[in-house]
C-alpha positions as CSV (number, residue, x, y, z in Angstrom):
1,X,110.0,-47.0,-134.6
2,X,113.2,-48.2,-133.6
3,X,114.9,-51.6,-134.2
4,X,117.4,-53.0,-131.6
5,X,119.9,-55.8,-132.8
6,X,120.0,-58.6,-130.4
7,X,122.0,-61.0,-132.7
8,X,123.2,-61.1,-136.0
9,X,125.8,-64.2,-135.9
10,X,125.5,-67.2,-138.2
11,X,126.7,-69.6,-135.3
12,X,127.6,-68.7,-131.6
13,X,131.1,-68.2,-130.0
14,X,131.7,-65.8,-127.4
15,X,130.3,-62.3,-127.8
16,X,128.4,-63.9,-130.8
17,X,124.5,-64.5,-130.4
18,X,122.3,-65.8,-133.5
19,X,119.3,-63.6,-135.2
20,X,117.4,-61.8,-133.0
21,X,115.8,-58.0,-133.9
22,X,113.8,-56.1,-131.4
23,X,111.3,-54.0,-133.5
24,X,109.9,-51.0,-130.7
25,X,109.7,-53.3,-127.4
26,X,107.2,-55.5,-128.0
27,X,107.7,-57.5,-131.4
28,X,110.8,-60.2,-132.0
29,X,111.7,-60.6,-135.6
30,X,113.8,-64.2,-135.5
31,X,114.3,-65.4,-132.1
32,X,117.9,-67.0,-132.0
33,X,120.5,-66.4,-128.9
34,X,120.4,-63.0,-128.9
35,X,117.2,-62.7,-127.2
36,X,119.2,-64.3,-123.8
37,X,120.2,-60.7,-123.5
38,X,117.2,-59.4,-122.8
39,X,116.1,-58.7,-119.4
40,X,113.0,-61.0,-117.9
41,X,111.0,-57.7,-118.2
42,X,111.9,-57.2,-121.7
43,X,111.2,-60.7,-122.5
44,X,107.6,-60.3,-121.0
45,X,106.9,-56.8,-123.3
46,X,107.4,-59.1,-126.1
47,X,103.8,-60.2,-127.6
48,X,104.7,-61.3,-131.1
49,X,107.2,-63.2,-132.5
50,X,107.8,-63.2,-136.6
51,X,110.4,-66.0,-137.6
52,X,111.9,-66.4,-141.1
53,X,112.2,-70.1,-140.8
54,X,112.7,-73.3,-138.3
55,X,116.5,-73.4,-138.8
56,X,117.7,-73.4,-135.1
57,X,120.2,-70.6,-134.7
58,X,116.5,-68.7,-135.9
59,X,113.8,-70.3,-133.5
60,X,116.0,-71.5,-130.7
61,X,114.8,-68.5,-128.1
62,X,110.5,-69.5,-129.0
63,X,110.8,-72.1,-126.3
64,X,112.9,-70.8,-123.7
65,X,111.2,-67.1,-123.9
66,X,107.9,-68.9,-123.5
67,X,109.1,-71.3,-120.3
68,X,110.9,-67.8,-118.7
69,X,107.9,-65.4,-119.2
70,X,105.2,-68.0,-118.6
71,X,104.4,-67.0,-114.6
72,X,104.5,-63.1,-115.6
73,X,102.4,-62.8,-118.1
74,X,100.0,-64.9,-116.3
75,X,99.8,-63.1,-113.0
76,X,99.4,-60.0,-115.8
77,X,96.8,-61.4,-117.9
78,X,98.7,-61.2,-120.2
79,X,97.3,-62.4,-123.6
80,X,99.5,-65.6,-125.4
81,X,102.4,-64.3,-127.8
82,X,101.6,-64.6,-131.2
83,X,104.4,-66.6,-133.1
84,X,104.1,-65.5,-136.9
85,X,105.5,-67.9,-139.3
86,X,104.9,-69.9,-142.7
87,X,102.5,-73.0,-141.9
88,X,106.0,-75.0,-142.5
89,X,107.6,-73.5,-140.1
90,X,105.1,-73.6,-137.5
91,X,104.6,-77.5,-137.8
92,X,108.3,-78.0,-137.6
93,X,108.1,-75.7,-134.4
94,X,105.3,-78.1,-132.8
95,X,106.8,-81.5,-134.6
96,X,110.3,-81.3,-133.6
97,X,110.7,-79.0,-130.5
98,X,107.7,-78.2,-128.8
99,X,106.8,-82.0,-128.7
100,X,106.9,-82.8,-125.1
101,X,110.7,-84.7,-125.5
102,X,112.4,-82.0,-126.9
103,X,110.4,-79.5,-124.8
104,X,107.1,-78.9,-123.7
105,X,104.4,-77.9,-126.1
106,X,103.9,-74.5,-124.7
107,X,101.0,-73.7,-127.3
108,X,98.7,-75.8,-124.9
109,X,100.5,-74.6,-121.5
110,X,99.5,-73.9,-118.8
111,X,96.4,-74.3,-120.6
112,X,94.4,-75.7,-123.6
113,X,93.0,-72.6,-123.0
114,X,95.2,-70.2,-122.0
115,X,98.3,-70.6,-123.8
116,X,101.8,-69.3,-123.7
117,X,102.2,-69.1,-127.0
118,X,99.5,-68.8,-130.0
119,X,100.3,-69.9,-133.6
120,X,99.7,-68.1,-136.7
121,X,100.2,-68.5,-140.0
122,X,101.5,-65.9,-142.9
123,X,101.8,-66.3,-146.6
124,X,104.7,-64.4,-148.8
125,X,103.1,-60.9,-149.6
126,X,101.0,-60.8,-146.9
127,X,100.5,-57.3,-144.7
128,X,101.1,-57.9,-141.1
129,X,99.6,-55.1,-138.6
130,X,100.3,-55.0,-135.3
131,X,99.9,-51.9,-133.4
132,X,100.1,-49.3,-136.8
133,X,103.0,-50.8,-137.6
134,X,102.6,-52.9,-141.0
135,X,105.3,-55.7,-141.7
136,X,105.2,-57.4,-145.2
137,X,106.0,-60.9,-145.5
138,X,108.9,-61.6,-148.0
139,X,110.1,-64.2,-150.2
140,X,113.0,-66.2,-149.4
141,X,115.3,-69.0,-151.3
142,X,116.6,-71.0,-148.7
143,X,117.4,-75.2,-148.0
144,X,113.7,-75.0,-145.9
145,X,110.6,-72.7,-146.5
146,X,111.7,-69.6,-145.7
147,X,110.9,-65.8,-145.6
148,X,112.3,-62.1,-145.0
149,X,110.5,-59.4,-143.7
150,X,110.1,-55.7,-144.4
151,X,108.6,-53.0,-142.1
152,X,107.6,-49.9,-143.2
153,X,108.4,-46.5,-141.6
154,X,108.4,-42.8,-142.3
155,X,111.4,-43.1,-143.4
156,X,111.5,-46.1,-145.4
157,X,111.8,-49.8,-145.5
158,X,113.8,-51.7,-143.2
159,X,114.3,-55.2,-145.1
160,X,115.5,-58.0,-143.3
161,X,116.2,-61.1,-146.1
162,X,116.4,-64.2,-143.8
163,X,118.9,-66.9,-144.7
164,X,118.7,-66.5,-148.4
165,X,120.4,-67.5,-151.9
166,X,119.7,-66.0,-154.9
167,X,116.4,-64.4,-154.9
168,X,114.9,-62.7,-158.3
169,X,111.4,-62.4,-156.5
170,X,112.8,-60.2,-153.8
171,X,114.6,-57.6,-156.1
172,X,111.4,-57.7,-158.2
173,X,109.1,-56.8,-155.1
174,X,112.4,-54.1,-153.3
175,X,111.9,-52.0,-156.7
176,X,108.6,-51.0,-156.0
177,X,110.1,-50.0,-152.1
178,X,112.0,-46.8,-150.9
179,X,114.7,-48.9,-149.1
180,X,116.1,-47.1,-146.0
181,X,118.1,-50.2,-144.6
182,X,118.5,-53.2,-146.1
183,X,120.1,-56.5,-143.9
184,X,120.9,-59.0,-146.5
185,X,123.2,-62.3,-144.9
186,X,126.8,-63.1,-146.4
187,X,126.9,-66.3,-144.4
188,X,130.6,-67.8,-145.9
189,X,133.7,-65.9,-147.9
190,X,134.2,-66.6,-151.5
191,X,136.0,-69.9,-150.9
192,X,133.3,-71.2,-149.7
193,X,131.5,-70.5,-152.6
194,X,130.2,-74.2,-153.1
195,X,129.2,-74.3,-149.6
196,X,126.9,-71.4,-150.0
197,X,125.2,-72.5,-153.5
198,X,124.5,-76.0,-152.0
199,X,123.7,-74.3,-148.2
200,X,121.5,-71.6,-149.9
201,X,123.4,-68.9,-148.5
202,X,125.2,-66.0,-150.2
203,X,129.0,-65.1,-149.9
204,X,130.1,-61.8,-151.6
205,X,130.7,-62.3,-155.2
206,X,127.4,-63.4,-155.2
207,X,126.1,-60.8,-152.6
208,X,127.8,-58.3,-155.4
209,X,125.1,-59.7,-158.5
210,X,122.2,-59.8,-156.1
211,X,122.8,-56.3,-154.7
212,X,123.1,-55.1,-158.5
213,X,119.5,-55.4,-158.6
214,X,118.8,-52.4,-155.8
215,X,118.4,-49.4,-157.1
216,X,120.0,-46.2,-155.8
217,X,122.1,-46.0,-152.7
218,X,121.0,-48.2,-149.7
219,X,122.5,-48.4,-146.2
220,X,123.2,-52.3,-146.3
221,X,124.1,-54.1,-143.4
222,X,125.6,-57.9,-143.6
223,X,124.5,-60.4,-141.6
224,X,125.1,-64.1,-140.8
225,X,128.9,-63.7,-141.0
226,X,130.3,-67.1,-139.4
227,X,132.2,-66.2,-135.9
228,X,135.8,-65.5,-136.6
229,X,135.3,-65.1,-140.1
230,X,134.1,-60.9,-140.4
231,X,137.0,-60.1,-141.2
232,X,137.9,-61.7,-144.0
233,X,134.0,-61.7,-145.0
234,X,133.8,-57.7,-144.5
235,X,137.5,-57.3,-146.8
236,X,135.7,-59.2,-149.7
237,X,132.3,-57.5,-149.3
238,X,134.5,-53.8,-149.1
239,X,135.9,-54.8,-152.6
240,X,132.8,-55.1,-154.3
241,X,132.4,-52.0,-156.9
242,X,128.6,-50.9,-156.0
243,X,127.0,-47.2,-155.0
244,X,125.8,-48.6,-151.3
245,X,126.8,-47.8,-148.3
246,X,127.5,-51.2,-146.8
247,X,128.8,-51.9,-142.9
248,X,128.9,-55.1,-140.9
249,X,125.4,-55.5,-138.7
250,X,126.6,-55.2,-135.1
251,X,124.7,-56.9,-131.8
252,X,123.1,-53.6,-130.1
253,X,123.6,-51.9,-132.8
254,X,120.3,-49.7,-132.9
255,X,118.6,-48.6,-136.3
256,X,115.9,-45.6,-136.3
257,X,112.9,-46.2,-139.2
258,X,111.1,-42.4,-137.7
């Protein structure tokens, strides 16, 4: 299994694109601006879509993807994509963007009965499978029901947080994991440190407590980093004492789970 970074920015600037992984070809963990960068072809191999939550910079490819690949998968018969998602999150999904003003509610399109997209919910600790590939729903602490995910392969987990604060749950469930590759946000640098307790978001004094609490030595890989602000972001993170290996998560960067 393979997972392709599409986006890994908190916000968008030039060269930046929001949350977007590409697990193998075919499943979309987060769907932010990254996935504009797939080709139409690639867009149409995707069949399921897991979001963390309804923030935009996280959902804001669902109904574009589903409007670009609608004729395709069609002519293909092509099943609907399965969007994967607390039952929060889905009804903020259908309330506030796939509502007919914002866009078009492509869960009934073209057809009551043969939709674009299909909705489903998950629960935290609940076992996704999809293909022999089994992705465990995570806990999150964020301003809106949120979640992380963690996929299992023969060489480990590869965790992906979500927008997250503080998080005791999380540790508690990682310690029972071999960790190969942890992606954990660091959305603001220390002085923003208000900004991130109120935002639910970590910068990396905090990061530093939180990733006291993983055992051993994990390839960690920071997310959510603000455009312009990596830099100075990275130089605090690099001055944390801890025994993990810890780099800045980069968009087509490509990370190997076989």
């Amino acid at each position: 299994m393979k997972i392709r970074v599409l986006g890994c920015s908190g916000a968008i600037a030039a060269g930046c694109r929001t949350t977007a992984f590409l697990l193998d070809h075919d499943i979309l963990i987060d769907a932010g601006s990254g996935v504009g960068d797939l080709s139409l072809d690639e867009m149409v191999a995707v069949d399921h879509i897991l979001l963390s939550h309804s923030h935009l910079d996280h959902v804001l490819a669902v109904p574009l993807l589903a409007d670009s690949v609608m004729r395709r998968r069609a002519q293909q018969g092509r099943p609907p994509v399965q969007v994967y998602a607390l039952p929060q999150t889905l009804a903020a999904l259908r309330t506030h963007v796939l509502n007919g003003v914002i866009w078009p509610d492509f869960t009934r399109l073209p057809s009551k009965e043969h939709p674009v997209l299909e909705f489903l919910p998950v629960s935290i600790g609940q076992v996704v499978e999809i293909g022999g590939r089994r992705i465990e729903v995570l806990s999150a602490e964020h301003t809106v029901p949120a979640v992380g995910y963690a996929v299992e392969g023969r060489s480990g987990w590869w965790v992906y947080t979500g927008d997250t604060g503080p998080n005791p749950t999380l540790w508690a469930r990682l310690a029972d994991m071999s960790v190969a590759h942890l992606v954990i946000e660091t959305a603001f640098g220390d002085e923003e440190h208000l900004l991130a307790r109120v935002s639910r978001h970590l910068c990396p004094a905090v990061l530093g407590k939180e990733l006291k609490q993983l055992d051993g030595s994990v390839n960690v890989h920071i997310t959510h980093i603000k455009p312009g602000e990596q830099a100075a972001v990275m130089s605090e993170v690099r001055a944390l004492v801890q025994p993990h290996r810890i780099h800045a998560l980069e968009a087509g960067q490509e990370l190997s789970l076989d």
